[in-house]
N, C-alpha and C positions, 0 to 999 in steps of 0.2 A: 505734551500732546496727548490725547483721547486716543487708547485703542481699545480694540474690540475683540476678545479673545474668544477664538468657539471649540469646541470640544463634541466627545460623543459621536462625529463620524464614521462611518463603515461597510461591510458587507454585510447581508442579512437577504435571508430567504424570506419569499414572500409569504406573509403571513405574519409576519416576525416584529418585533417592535425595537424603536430604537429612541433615544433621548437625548434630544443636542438643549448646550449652555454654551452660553455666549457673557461673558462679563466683559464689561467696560469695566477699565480704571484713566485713572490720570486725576487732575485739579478739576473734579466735574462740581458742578455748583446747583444744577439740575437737570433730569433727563424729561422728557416730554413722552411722545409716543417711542415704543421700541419693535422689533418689527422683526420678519426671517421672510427674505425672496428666495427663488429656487431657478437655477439655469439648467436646461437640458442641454446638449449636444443639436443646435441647430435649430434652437427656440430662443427667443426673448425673453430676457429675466421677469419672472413675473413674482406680485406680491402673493406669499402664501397665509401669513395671516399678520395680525399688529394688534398690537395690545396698548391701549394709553396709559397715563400717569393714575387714572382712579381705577382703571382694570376692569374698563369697558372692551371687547372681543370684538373683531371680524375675523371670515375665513372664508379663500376658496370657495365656490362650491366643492371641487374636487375633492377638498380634502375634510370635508365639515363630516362631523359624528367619528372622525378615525384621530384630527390631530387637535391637540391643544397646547394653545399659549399662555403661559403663566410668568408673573414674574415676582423676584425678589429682590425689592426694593433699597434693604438695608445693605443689599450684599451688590447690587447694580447690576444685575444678574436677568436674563429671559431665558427663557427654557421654550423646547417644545417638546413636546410627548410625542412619537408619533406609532400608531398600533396599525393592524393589518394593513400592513406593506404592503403595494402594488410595484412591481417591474415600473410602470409607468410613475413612479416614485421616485427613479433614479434620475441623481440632479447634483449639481453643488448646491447646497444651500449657505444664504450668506447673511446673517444677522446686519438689520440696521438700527440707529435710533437717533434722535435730534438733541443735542446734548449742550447746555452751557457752562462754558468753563468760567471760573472766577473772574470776573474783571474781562471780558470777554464777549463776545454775542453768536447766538444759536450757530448751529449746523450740523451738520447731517455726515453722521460716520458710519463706515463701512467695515465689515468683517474681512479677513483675504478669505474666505470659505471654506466648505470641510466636504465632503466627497460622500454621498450617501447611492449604494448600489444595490438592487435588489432582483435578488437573480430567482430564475424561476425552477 
């Protein structure tokens, strides 16, 4: 089975920067797009940004010129940067990506999420 491991969650004052990675492993054969949503307390998961397989970018407006998505390929690996932190920041965020396992067909896996707070 395909999981989805994230890392880099925490506390941070605003202003502050912080760097979530998310690796997949398991029997993957290939990944498609890969992606990080964000839940606030009482808001619907939304997409924060996705990066494809050639390392074409979308983002937020909210969060465009502060976060970026990057990824490494060899390692099955997304990352996001994220630099001047807002309060309005704070969220779980949850790595996703669409993923084919050998002998197998697409679908779409989930991070359990990582806790990012940004206190003022």
């Amino acid at each position: 089975q395909v999981q989805l491991v994230e890392s880099g969650g925490g506390l941070v004052q605003a202003g502050g920067s912080l760097r979530l990675s998310c690796a997949a492993s398991g029997s993957i054969f290939s990944i498609n797009f890969m992606a990080w949503y964000r839940q606030a307390p009482g808001k619907q998961r939304e997409l924060v940004a996705v990066i494809t397989s050639g390392g074409t970018t979308n983002y937020a407006d909210s969060v465009k010129a502060r976060f970026t998505i990057s990824r490494d390929n060899a390692k099955n690996t997304v990352y996001l940067q994220m630099n001047s932190l807002k309060p309005e920041d704070t969220a779980v965020y949850y790595c996703n990506a669409e993923i084919k396992r050998y002998s197998n067909t697409w679908a779409t896996y989930w991070g359990q999420g990582t806790q990012v707070t940004v206190s003022s």
